[in-house]
N, C-alpha and C positions, 0 to 999 in steps of 0.2 A: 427821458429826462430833459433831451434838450428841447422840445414842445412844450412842459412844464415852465424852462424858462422863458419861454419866449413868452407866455401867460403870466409869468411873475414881472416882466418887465412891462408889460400892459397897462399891471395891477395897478403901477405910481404914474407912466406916461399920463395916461387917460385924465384920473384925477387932480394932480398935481402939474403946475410949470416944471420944465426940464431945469430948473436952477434950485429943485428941493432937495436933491443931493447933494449939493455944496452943503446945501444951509444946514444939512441933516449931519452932515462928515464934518459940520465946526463945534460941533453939539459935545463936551467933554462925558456925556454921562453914558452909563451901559442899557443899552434897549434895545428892545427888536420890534416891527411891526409884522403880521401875518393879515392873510386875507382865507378868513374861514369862505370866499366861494371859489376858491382852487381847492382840489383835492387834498384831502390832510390837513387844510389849515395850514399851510408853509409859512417859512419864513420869507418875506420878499424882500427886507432891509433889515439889517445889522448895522448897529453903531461902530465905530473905531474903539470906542468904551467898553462893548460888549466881545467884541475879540480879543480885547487885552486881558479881561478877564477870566473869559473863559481858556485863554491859549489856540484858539479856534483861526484859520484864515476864513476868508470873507467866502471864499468857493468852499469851503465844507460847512459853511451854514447855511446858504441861503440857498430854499427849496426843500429844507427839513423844519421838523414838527420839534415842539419843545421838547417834548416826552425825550429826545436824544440826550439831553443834558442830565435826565435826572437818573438814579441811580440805587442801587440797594438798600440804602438806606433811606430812601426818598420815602416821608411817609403818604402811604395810599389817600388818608384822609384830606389833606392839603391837595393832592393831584385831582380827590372830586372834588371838593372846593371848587377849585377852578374849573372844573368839567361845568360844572354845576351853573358858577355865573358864566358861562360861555352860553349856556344854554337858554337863560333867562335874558341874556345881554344887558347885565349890566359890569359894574366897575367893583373887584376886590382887590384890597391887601392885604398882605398874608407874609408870614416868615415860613423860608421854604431852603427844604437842603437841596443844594444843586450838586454836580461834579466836573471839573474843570476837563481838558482834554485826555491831560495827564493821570487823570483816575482821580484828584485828591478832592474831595469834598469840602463844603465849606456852607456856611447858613447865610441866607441875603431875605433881604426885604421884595418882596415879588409884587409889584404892583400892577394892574391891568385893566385899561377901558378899553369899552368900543369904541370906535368912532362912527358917525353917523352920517350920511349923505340927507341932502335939502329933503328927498321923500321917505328919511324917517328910514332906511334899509343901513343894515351893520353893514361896510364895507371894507372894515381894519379893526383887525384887537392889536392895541397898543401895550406893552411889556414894557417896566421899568425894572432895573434890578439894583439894588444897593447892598454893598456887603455888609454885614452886622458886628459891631464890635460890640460885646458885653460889656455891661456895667463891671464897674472896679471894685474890685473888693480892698480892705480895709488891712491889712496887715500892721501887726506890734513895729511902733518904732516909728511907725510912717507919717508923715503928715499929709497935707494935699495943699497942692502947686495951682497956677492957673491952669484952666479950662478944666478944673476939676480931677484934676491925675493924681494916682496916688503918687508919692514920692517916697522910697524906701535907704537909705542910709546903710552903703555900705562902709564894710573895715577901711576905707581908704580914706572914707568922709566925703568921697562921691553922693550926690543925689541922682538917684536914675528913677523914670520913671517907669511905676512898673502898673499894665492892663493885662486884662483878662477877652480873649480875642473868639466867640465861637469857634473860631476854627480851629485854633493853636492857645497855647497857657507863652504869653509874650514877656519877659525880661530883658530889657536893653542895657545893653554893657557900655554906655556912651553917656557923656553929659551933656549932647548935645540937644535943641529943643525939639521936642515932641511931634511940632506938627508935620513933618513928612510922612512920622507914622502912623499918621491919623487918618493921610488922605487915604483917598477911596481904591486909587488904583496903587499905590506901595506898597499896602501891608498885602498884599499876597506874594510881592517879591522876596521877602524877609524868609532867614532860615528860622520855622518855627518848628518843635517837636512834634508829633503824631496828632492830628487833630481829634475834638471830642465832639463824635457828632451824635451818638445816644440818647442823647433828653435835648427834646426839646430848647430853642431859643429865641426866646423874645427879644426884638428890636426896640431898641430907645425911641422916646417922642421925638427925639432928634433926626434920627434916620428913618421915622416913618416921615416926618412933618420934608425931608430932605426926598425922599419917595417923590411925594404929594407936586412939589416944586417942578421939579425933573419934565414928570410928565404932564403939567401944566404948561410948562413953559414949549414941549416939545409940542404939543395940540396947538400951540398960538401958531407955529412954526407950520403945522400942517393946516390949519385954517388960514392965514394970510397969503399961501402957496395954492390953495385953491382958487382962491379969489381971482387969479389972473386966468385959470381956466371958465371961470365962471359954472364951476362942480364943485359950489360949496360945500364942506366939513365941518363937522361941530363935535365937541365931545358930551353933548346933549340934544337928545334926539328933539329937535326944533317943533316938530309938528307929527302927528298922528300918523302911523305905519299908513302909507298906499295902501287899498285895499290888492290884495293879491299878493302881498311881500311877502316871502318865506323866514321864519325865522331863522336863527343862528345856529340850534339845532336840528331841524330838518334839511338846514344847507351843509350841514358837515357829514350829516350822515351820507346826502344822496352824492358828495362829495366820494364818497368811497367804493359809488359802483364804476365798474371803468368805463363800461357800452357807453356809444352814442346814443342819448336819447333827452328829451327834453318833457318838458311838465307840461302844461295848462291850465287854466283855470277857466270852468264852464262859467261860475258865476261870474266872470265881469266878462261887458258887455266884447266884442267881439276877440271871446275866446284869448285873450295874450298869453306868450310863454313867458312863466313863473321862475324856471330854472332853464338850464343847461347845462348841459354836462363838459367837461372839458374836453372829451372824445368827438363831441357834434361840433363842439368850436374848430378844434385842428380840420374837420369832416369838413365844412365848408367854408373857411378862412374868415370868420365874421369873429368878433369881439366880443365880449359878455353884453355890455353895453349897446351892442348893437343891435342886439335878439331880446335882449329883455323888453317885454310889453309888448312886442309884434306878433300880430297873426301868423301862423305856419304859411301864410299862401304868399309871405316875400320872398319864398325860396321858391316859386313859379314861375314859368315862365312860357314864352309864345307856342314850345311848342309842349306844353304840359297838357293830357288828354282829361278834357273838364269830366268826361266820365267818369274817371278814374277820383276828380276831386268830388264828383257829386257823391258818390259811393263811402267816400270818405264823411262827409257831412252826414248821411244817414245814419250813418254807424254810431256818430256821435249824438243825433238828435233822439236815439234809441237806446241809446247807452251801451251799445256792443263791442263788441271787438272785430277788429277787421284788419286783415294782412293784406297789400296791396306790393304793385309795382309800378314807381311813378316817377317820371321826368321831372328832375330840379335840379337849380343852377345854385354853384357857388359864387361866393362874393363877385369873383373875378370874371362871372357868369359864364364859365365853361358848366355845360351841363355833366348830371351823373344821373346812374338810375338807382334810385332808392327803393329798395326792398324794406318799407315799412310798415310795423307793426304797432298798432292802437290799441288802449284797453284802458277801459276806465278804472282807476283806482279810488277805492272808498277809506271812507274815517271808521274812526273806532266803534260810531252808532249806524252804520252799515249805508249812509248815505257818500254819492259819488262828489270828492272834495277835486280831483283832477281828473283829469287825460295826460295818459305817457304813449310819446311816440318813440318807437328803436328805430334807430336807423341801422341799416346794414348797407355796406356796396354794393351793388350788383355790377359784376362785372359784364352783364349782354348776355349770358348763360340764359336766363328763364325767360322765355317771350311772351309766359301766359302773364294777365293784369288782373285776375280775378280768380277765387275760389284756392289760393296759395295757402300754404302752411307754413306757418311762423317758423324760423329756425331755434333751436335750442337757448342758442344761450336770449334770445329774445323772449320765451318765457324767463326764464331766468331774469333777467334785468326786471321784467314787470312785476316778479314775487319780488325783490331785494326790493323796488320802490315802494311796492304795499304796504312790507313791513318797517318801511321808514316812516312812511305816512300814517299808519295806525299806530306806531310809538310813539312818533310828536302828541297825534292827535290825543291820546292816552293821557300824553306828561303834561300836557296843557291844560287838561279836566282835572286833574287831581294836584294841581299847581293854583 
C-alpha cells in the first residue's frame, strides 16, 4: 500500500503545481478525482466536501475504488453505467444510491468526466456528488412559501415547512427559515426516520444543473493548475488520441495484474512502451511519465551484453517468444539482472497488437543468458495480458 501511495502522490505532483491542493481543499463541494492508470482506478484526492459526507477521514479514502462506497442496495445497473462510460471515456450523470460510513444510505446525483492530457490520453476521472432532495409533495391545508416549499399549518398556527428528502420523509418542528436545511452538507446531520431507498430517485434540474457547475468549475481549477506545469488538462479531449494510447478500459483492466511487466507497441516506429505496470515502476524507480513512449533499451546500459539485446530484437522481428537474462540499470542506475520474458500478444482477429515484457529479479542465481524457461507466474502474466487485450479489442469491434 505504501508504494501505491507514493504513485498516488505522483499522480497530481507531475501534473498539476504543488499549490492544486489548496485550491482543491477551498473547493465547498463533494468530489473525488481517481487515476484509472494505477491499479484499481484509486482515489488520489478527496474533497473536504466528500468526507463530510460520506463520514470518511481522508486516510481511509484515498487509494480505494468507488465500488467501497456503494452498497446492497446499490443498483447493478447504474454501477455498469458507469463501468460502461469509464470504458468509452466519456462524461455521465446519473442518480445513484451510495452508503455513508455508518451504513445509512442516501441517493445523490453522481456525475463524472475524464479528464484529458494535450495528447488526447484519459489521465483522471473526475466525481462530483450531490445529495438529492425530492420534489415536495402537496398536502391538504398547505400552501407554498418561497423557494417553492410546501408550508403545512399546524394546531399552534405555526408554518413549518415540510419536504420530502430521498433519503428520510423530513418534518421540521421550527419556524425558522428553511435554507440551512436545504444546504447540501446539513441535511444529512438532521434526525430523520429510516430512510426509503427502494425506488428509484430522480434529481431536480436544480441538482443536476448544480452537478453540472461543480464539476465545471473544479476542471477550470484543474486546467489553470496545469498550465504552470506546462501538462496541460482539458475536460475535452483537445486533439486526436496519440497513436499508441491505450484506452481507459484496457488500462484498468491490465491495471489488475500485479507482475512487473510492460506493453509495446510494434506499430509505431521504434517500438515505445504503451503501459506499465505499477510493479515495473517500484522495479526500477522511474515514473509513469517517464517510461511512456520510450524504447526498452533506456533501461541499458555500458555494461548490457548486446548479444543478449540482439537475441531480443529477433525474437521480436519474428514474432516469438524469448526468455532471457540481461543487465539493466534503475533510474538511480545501480544495475539488476532481469530475468525477462517476451511474447507477443495478438487481437481478437489473431494479428500481433503488442509485446509484453515480465520482468522478474534475478538475484545472480542463474548464470545461463540463453535457452531459459520462463518462470510460472511469467506465463501467467502474459495469458492475464492476452485476455485483456482480446477483450478491449472484442468491445471495440462491437462498440
Amino acid at each position: 500500500m505504501e508504494s501505491q501511495l507514493g504513485l498516488i502522490e505522483q499522480s497530481f505532483n507531475v501534473r498539476y503545481s504543488s499549490l492544486v491542493r489548496d485550491a482543491l481543499d477551498s473547493l465547498p463541494d463533494s468530489f473525488t478525482i481517481t487515476d484509472p492508470s494505477i491499479s484499481g482506478n484509486p482515489i488520489v484526492y478527496a474533497s473536504a466536501g466528500f468526507l463530510k459526507v460520506f463520514g470518511y477521514s481522508k486516510d481511509e479514502v484515498i487509494g480505494r475504488n468507488g465500488r467501497a462506497f456503494q452498497g446492497p442496495k446499490t443498483d447493478r445497473r447504474s454501477v455498469m453505467e458507469i463501468r460502461e462510460a469509464i470504458r468509452e471515456e466519456r462524461a455521465i450523470q446519473i442518480s445513484l444510491l451510495n452508503y455513508r460510513k455508518d451504513g445509512t444510505p442516501f441517493w445523490m446525483v453522481f456525475h463524472m468526466s475524464p479528464v484529458f492530457s494535450e495528447d488526447g490520453r484519459v489521465i483522471h476521472f473526475l466525481a462530483v456528488q450531490v445529495p438529492i432532495l425530492k420534489r415536495q409533495r402537496r398536502l391538504s391545508g398547505c400552501g407554498e412559501g418561497r423557494n417553492g416549499i410546501n408550508l403545512c399549518q399546524d394546531g399552534a398556527g405555526f408554518r413549518e415547512p415540510v419536504f420530502r428528502c430521498c433519503r428520510r420523509d423530513v418534518c421540521l418542528n421550527s419556524a425558522s427559515q428553511p435554507g440551512p436545511a436545504l444546504s447540501q452538507y446539513s441535511v444529512p446531520e438532521l434526525d430523520y426516520p429510516e430512510p426509503e431507498v427502494d425506488d428509484p430517485c430522480e434529481a431536480s434540474d436544480l441538482e443536476k444543473r448544480k452537478a453540472t457547475a461543480a464539476l465545471n468549475n473544479i476542471l477550470s481549477v484543474l486546467m489553470n493548475y496545469s498550465e504552470l506545469t506546462g501538462r496541460l488538462v482539458s475536460g475535452k479531449r483537445c486533439s486526436p488520441p496519440r497513436a499508441g494510447l491505450l484506452g481507459a478500459s484496457l488500462t484498468l483492466s491490465l491495471g489488475r495484474i500485479k507482475q512487473s511487466f510492460v506493453l509495446t507497441d510494434p506499430h509505431i516506429p521504434d517500438m515505445p512502451i504503451v503501459y506499465a505496470s505499477d510493479a515495473f515502476l517500484r522495479l526500477t524507480g522511474y515514473s509513469r511519465d517517464e517510461v511512456l513512449g520510450r524504447n526498452c533499451r533506456f533501461l541499458s546500459g555500458l555494461d548490457t551484453d548486446s548479444l543478449t539485446q540482439f537475441q531480443i530484437k529477433e525474437c521480436i522481428r519474428t514474432e516469438q517468444i524469448c526468455t532471457v537474462r540481461i543487465l539493466n540499470y534503475r533510474k538511480d542506475r545501480t544495475p539488476f539482472w532481469n530475468f525477462l520474458h517476451i511474447s507477443p500478444v495478438r487481437n481478437a482477429t489473431g494479428k500481433v497488437a503488442y509485446f509484453v515484457g515480465v520482468q522478474i529479479e534475478d538475484a545472480g542465481n542463474t548464470q545461463e543468458k540463453h535457452g531459459l524457461k520462463p518462470d510460472r507466474s511469467q506465463f501467467g502474466t502474459v495469458a492475464a495480458v492476452r485476455v485483456a487485450v482480446r477483450g478491449s479489442s472484442m468491445s471495440a469491434s462491437s462498440s
